[in-house]
PARO-779472 format. One record per residue (C-alpha): x, y, z. Coordinates in steps of 0.1 Angstrom, whole numbers, plus 5000, padded with zeros to 4 digits. Example, Ala and Ser with C-alpha at 12.3 -4.5 7.8 and 13.67 -1.06 7.14 Angstrom:
# PARO-779472
512349555078/513749895071/
//
This chain:
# PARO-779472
769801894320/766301894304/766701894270/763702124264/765302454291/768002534262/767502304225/764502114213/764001904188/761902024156/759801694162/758901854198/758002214189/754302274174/753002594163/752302774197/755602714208/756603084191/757403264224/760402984227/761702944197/760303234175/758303184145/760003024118/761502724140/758102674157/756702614123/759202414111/758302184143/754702204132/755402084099/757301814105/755201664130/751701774115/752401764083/754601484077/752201214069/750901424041/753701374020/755501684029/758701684035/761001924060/764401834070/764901764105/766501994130/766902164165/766402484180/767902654206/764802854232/764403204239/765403134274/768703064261/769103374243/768003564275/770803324296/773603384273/773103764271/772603764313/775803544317/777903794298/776604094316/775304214282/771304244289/772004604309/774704684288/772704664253/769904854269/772105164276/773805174245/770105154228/768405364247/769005754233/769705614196/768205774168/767605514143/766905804111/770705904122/772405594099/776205634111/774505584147/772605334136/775405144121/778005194148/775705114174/774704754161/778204714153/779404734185/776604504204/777404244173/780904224184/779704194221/777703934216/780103724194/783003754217/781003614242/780803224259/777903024259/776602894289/777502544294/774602394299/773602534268/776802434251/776202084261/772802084249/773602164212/776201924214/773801614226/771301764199/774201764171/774901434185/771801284175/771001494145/774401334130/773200954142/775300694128/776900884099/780500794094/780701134073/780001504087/776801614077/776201974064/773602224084/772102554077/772202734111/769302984109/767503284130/763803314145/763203594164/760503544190/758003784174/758703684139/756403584112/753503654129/750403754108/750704134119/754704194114/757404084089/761104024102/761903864067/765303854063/766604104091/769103804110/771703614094/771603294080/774803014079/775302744050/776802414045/778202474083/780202134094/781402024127/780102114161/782502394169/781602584133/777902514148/778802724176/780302954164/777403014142/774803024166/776603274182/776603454149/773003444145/772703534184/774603894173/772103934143/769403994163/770804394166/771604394124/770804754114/767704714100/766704484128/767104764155/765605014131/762104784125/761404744161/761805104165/759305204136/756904924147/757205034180/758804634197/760904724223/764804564220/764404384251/760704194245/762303994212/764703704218/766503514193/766503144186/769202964166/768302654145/770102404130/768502184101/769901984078/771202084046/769001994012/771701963986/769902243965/773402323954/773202033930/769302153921/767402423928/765002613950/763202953956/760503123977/756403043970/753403233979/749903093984/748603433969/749303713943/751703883961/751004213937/747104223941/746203963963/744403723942/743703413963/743403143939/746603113927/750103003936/753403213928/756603003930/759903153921/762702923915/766402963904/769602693900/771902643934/770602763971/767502933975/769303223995/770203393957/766503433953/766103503987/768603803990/767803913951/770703853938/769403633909/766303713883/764403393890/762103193869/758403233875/755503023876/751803103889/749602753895/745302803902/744702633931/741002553915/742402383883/745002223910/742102063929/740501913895/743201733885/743701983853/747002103839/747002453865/750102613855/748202913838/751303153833/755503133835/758303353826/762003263822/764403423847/767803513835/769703353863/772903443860/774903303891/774003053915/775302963949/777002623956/778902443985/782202553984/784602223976/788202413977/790302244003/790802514030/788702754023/787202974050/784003024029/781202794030/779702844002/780603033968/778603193935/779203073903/778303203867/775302973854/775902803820/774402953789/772702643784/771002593813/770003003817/767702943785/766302633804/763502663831/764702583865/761802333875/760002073851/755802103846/755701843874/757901993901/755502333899/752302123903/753701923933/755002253947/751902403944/750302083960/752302103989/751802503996/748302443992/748502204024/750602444041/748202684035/745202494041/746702394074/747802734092/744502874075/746003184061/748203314033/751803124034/755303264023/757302954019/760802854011/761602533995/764802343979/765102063953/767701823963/770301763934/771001383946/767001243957/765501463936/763101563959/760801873971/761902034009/760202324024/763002474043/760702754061/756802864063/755303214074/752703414072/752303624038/752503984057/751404244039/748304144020/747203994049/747304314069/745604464036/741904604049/738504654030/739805024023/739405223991/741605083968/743805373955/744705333910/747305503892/747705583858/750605753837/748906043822/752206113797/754705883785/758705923779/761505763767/761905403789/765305423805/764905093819/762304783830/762304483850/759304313875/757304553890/756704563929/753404723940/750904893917/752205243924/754205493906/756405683925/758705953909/761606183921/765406243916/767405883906/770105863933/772805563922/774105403952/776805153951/777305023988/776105124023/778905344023/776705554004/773605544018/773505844037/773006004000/769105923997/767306224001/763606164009/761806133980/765006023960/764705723938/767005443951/768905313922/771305043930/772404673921/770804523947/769604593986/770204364015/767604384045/769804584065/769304894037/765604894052/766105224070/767105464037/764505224016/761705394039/762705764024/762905643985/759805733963/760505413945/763405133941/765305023914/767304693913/769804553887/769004193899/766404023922/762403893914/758903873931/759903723965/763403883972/763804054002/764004423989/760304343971/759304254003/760104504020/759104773993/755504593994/755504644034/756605034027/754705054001/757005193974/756905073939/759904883930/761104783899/763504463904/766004293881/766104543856/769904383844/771404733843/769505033855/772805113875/774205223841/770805313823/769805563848/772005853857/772405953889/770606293896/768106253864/764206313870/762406023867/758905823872/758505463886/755605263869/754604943888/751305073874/751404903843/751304503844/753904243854/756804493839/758004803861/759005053838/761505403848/760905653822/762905993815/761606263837/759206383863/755306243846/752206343853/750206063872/746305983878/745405873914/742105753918/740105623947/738205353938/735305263968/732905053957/730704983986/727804883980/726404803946/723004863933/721204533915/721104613880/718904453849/722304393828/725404243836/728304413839/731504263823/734804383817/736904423787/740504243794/743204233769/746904243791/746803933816/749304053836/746404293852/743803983852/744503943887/744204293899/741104353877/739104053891/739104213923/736404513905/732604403909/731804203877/730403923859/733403843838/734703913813/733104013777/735904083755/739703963760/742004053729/744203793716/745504013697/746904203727/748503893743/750203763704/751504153702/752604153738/753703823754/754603643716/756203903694/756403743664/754603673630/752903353634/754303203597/758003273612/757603033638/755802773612/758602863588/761002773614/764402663610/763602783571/764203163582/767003433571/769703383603/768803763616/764903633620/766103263625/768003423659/765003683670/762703363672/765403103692/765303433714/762103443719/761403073722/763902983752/762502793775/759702593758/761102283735/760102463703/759202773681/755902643678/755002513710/756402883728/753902993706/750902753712/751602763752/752103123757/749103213737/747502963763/749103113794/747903453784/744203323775/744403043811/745603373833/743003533822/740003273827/741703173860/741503533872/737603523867/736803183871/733903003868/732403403853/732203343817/735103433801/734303573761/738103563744/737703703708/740003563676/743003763666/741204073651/744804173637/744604423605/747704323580/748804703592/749404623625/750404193619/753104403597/754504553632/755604193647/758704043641/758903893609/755804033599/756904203568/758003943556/754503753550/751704083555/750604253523/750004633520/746504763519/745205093509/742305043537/743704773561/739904853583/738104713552/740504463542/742204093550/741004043587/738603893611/736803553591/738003623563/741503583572/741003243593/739003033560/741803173536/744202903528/747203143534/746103163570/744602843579/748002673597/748403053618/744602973628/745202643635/748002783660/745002993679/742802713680/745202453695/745802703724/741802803726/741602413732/744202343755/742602603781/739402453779/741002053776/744102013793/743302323817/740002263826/739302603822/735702583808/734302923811/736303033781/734103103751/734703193717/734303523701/734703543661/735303933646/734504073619/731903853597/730904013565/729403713552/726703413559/729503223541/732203353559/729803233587/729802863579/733202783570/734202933601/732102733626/733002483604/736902543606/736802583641/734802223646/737502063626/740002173653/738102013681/735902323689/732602243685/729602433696/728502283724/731202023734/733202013764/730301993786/730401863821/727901593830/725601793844/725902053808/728502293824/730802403804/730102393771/731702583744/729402893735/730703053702/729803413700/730003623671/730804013667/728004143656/730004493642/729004493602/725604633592/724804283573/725404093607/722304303620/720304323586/720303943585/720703913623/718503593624/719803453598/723703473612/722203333649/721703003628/725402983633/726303133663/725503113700/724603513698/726103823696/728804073713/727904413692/730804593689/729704913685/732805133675/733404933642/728704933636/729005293643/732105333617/730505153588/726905253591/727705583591/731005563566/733505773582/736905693592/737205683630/740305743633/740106043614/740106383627/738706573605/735506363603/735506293645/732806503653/730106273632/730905993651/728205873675/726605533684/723505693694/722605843659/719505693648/720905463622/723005303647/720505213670/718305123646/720704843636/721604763674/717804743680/717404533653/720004303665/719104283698/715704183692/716903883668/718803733702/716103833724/713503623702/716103303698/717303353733/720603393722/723403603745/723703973730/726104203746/727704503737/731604613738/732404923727/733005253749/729405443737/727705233773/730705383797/731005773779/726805783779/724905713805/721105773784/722705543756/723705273781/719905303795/718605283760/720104983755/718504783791/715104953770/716304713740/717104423761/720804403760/721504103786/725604243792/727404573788/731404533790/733504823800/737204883806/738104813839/738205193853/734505293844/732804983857/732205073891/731105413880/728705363852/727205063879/725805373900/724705573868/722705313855/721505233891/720705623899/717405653885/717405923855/
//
């Protein structure tokens, strides 16, 4: 019998070899014989073809048979749906396989096996015939078999996988995507097992799978089997990698977040068992512990980059750490589907236009908010509840749940992450979906109004009620060439990659301030005072810090993260990241932060910006900022970060500063590439009348200005701005103001210094914003929403 009419070897099969044995065991063919030599490594296998499939089905007078019972089902009619598959599942298993088929996988096994005195463990999987192509996703619709030993489980399994084919969900998607039953075949293969069990594993893309940013890795990763991650049933550690900072040889992992991971799966070891494999509770210790080490993420990354780089497209990639090498598998490669079906049309914002109570949050699917009646479902018993435009609220979804998903106005998960199936399939829908939320089953009642934010960031929130919500169409064509450069004002990173995507030339003011209150927490002098800390604060910061080896150094590299995502996001556009611009006010609202912030009558006027980094109170919290600043620019490589002091009253102030901040290894001017790239521009806020009164004088010390002009307009005109009762007077274009943004202007312009401007005046008036390309301004930044806009006022003439 030819080998090649019913099983082939992975080692035969390339890429175009689909149509025979579907997509996923092509590519695994493709990998292992391309790709090999490159250092990646796939475990070896077989696969049965798709004229097999076609034989088995003839042989047991099913091929007529399944037709018919197919062909007048209504897929929207879910008892139907379910008794239908059903049925043709139980055909198909009761049936024999053709001996010359039989025989084939045995040969195969045969070999696969070799010389082993012990029986080797297999993972017998699906790949349906027009899987994992670029235009359609079949993720997760047929079943998959673990740790399967001895020839007869083998087929038994493959016959398994043959039923799967007709799984609910698979009957429903070829209906809604319009594949008829009878054009897709089903090919079984059987790979070796990687004893992930022992280690761990997860699903990577080579793209953002949120926004679609390109230049970056996402790799989710949890203890035991990868199919936890896979099916959701786990909240899995995170990591994103830039491919650019990959390429240089710099440290790329630019952001990660610690999954809870509860349970993991393992080989089952009872003697007798009929299962194969069995969950078990993860240890404390080890949930508090990232799932992958610095250098396992980088030679992930490395290795999807290759896939990537050799199918030419975005890749969806499963991969295992073996427990007993140590080493990195890829287990499967596709196609990323959705983003890469994603066209040049207008890309549609939303924004919550009220807030509520926040019933519950987890990781947030989509950009979308989607509201409606929460409707709890606890099986697919109870499926036939959702109502369309219901919100689905449940523990967790299984592929097959893909024809009630389709009516939801949004999903909500107890468990799962970023690449589970039911985030998958909620991007292809596209329905928000807020995953691993840890209890929203018991946080939401069933029946109660309320609104899905994917909208928002990483984190999905559900709030009480039904919320009013901003859609906007944002198309922005064509641009016209401007005199000025348009920036953007960033503070959360978790929208960096979203907002890079908006015409620009980077970024000219990110908060750290934002990222210390948002992705830190806590007080700065609570983690240098740890262990010395009252137990209740001593806890909140071991809380916070799990995961990294320290108080300190969660502090240090998260600060980092949240300043690396955003440079990565816009690299090589200048990046201009201004100093924790705290007030003691609102460094009173972290944790801990009562403990050490005084309280001032005028917290505006009193101990922040310069002054607060030279004090000697302050100096080791600075030194915290400045370590991370470094590290981006160092150990990251990402060199279009510059530095932006607030708030300098004094030329003083001025001095010690630079000073200070050349003391902790950021000088001006250093870092520079050979070729002068890269150096470290220090900017200052130019937001006090003095700085523009003695404008010149102040450039002695700085590389030029950012004017900031809500806090210029506040003090030259000496009213409170967030005052109501004085509101009305303020104004940046009242002649005082602009005599002191003229005045600071020209100083750069003569010095050929930067000068930019910040504040909102540019995006709420359009004569103001062409005043200022009168004065000379070289950058205007604006929040993300009015960029595109204020780009065709300034370029309508006027």
């Amino acid at each position: 019998m030819d080998v090649g009419q019913y099983v082939i070897p992975f080692n035969r099969l390339r890429h175009g070899d689909v149509q025979r044995v579907g997509g996923k065991n092509a590519s695994l063919g493709e990998m292992l014989s391309q790709l090999s030599a490159s250092g990646i490594r796939v475990p070896d296998g077989f696969a049965t073809t798709a004229e097999a499939f076609r034989e088995f089905l003839h042989r047991n007078g099913l091929t007529d048979r399944i037709s018919k019972r197919l062909e007048h089902l209504d897929v929207e009619d879910l008892a139907a749906l379910e008794s239908a598959g059903a049925q043709i599942r139980g055909w198909i298993e009761q049936g024999a396989l053709p001996q010359g088929l039989e025989s084939s996988i045995r040969a195969q096994y045969q070999v696969l096996t070799g010389d082993s005195s012990s029986q080797i463990s297999v993972a017998v999987r699906s790949s349906a015939t027009a899987e994992d192509l670029p235009e359609a996703s079949f993720a997760g619709q047929q079943e998959t078999f673990l740790n399967v030993t001895g020839i007869d489980a083998v087929l038994a399994c493959v016959r398994k996988v043959f039923a799967s084919l007709y799984n609910d969900r698979a009957i429903a998607y070829r209906v809604h995507h319009g594949y008829s039953h009878a054009d897709v075949a089903l090919s079984a293969g059987v790979q070796k097992m990687v004893r992930s069990d022992l280690g761990a594993a997860g699903v990577m893309f080579t793209i953002d799978t949120e926004s679609g940013f390109c230049d970056v890795v996402l790799i989710t990763s949890s203890f035991g089997l990868g199919e936890t991650v896979v099916q959701g049933a786990v909240n899995p550690d995170e990591f994103y990698v830039h491919k650019p900072m990959l390429a240089a040889g710099k440290f790329p992992i630019v952001r990660r977040s610690l999954g809870s991971k509860l349970v993991k799966l393992q080989f089952e070891t009872q003697p007798g068992s009929s299962r194969t494999v069995c969950q078990v509770d993860v240890p404390d210790e080890q949930r508090h512990q990232f799932s992958l080490s610095d250098q396992d993420v980088i030679e992930l990354s490395g290795i999807a980059v290759r896939i990537e780089q050799h199918y030419g497209r975005p890749m969806d990639i499963e991969w295992g750490k073996d427990g007993t090498d140590g080493r990195l598998y890829v287990l499967q490669a596709r196609p990323e589907t959705v983003k890469s079906r994603a066209g040049a049309e207008a890309q549609l914002r939303y924004h919550l236009k009220q807030t509520s109570r926040v019933l519950v949050s987890g990781r947030a699917i989509g950009q979308k908010i989607g509201a409606g009646s929460a409707r709890l479902v606890t099986g697919t018993a109870q499926m036939e509840r959702v109502r369309p435009g219901d919100v689905l609220i449940t523990d967790m979804t299984d592929p097959n749940w893909e024809p009630v998903m389709k009516r939801a106005a949004a999903i909500v998960t107890n468990r799962g992450g970023r690449t589970c199936h039911a985030a998958i399939i909620a991007r292809e829908l596209g329905i928000p979906a807020v995953v691993g939320c840890g209890h929203a089953t018991s946080a939401v009642p069933d029946g109660t109004e309320v609104t899905v934010s994917c909208a928002e960031g990483d984190t999905g929130h559900v709030y009480d009620g039904k919320l009013e919500v901003q859609v906007e169409s944002i198309q922005s064509g064509a641009l016209p060439n401007l005199p000025v450069k348009l920036t953007m004002n960033v503070g959360n990173p978790q929208l960096a990659f979203e907002f890079q995507a908006i015409p620009n030339a980077g970024v000219g003011l990110a908060r750290l301030e934002f990222i210390i209150n948002n992705h830190i927490g806590v007080h700065p002098k609570a983690i240098l005072a740890y262990p010395n800390l009252d137990e209740p604060l001593k806890r909140a910061v071991e809380s916070l810090a799990h995961g990294y080896p320290s108080p300190r150094q969660f502090f240090e590299l998260r600060l980092a993260e949240g300043i690396a995502t955003i440079a990565a996001a816009f690299w090589p556009k200048p990046v201009i990241v201004r100093l924790s611009d705290f007030k003691s006010n609102e460094y009173r609202k972290l944790i801990g932060g009562n403990r050490y912030e005084p309280e001032e009558e005028n917290p505006m006027l009193g101990f922040r910006g310069a002054a607060r980094f030279i004090s000697p109170d302050f100096a080791d919290c600075f030194e915290l900022e400045c370590r991370a600043l470094k590290r981006v620019r160092e150990t990251m490589g990402l060199t279009n970060v510059e530095i932006m002091v607030p708030f300098v009253r004094t030329l003083g102030e001025a001095r010690r500063v630079i000073e200070l901040l050349e003391s902790h290894g950021l000088k001006r001017g250093g870092g520079a590439a050979a070729d002068g790239s890269g150096a470290l521009r220090v900017i200052m806020m130019c937001e006090v009348p003095s700085n523009a009164v003695l404008a010149d004088e102040f450039l002695e010390y700085f590389d030029g200005f950012s004017i900031g002009s809500n806090d210029l307009t506040q003090l030259t005109l000496g009213l409170d701005r967030d005052s109501g009762l004085v509101a009305a007077g303020f104004d940046e274009r009242d002649p005082a103001v602009r005599a002191l943004l003229s005045r600071a202007i020209a100083a750069c312009r003569r010095q050929g210094k930067y000068v930019g401007i910040c504040g909102q005046g540019p995006s709420d008036h359009v004569d103001f914003a062409r005043w200022l390309l009168e004065q000379g301004i070289e950058s205007i930044s604006l929040n993300p929403d009015s960029v595109v806009e204020t780009w065709r006022k300034l370029g309508t003439p006027g």
